[in-house]
N, C-alpha and C positions, 0 to 999 in steps of 0.2 A: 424518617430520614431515609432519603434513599442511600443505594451504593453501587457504584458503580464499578464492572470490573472489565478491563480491557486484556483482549488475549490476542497474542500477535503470534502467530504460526509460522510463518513464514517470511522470511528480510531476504532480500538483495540489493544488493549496492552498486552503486559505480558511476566513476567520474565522468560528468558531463560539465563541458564546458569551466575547469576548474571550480565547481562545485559538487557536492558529495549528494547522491541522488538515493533517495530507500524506497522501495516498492514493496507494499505488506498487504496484507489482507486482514479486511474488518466487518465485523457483523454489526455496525451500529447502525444500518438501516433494516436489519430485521432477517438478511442471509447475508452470506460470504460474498463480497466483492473486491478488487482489486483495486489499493488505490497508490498513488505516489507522491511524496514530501520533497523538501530539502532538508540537509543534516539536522537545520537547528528545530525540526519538528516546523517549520512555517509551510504555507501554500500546499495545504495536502488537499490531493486533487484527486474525486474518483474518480473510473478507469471505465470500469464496466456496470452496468444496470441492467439487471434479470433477474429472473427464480434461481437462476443454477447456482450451485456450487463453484465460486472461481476460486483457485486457487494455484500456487508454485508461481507465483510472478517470476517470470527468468527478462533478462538484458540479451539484447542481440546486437553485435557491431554492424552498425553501417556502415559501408563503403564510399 
């Protein structure tokens, strides 16, 4: 049996378009990448693809 264990470092939030937006970071392809969801956990979308370490997902306001 396997088992699986998810570790989430790092969460930011924030309202887009009246929905609740989280950007985490996850190793489930094998290093740290950035990815982004909606609140209820659906449409999680990764961000970046590389060797490095991504990490600190921060939101910036647009103008």
């Amino acid at each position: 049996m396997r088992t699986f264990v998810a570790l989430l470092l790092t969460v930011s939030a924030v309202v887009l378009a009246e929905q609740l937006a989280i950007a985490f970071i996850s190793s489930r392809d094998g290093d740290w990448e950035i990815f982004v969801m909606d609140s209820d956990g659906r449409n999680q979308t990764q961000l970046t693809f590389n060797d490095n370490f991504d990490s600190s997902p921060a939101w910036c306001p647009v103008e």
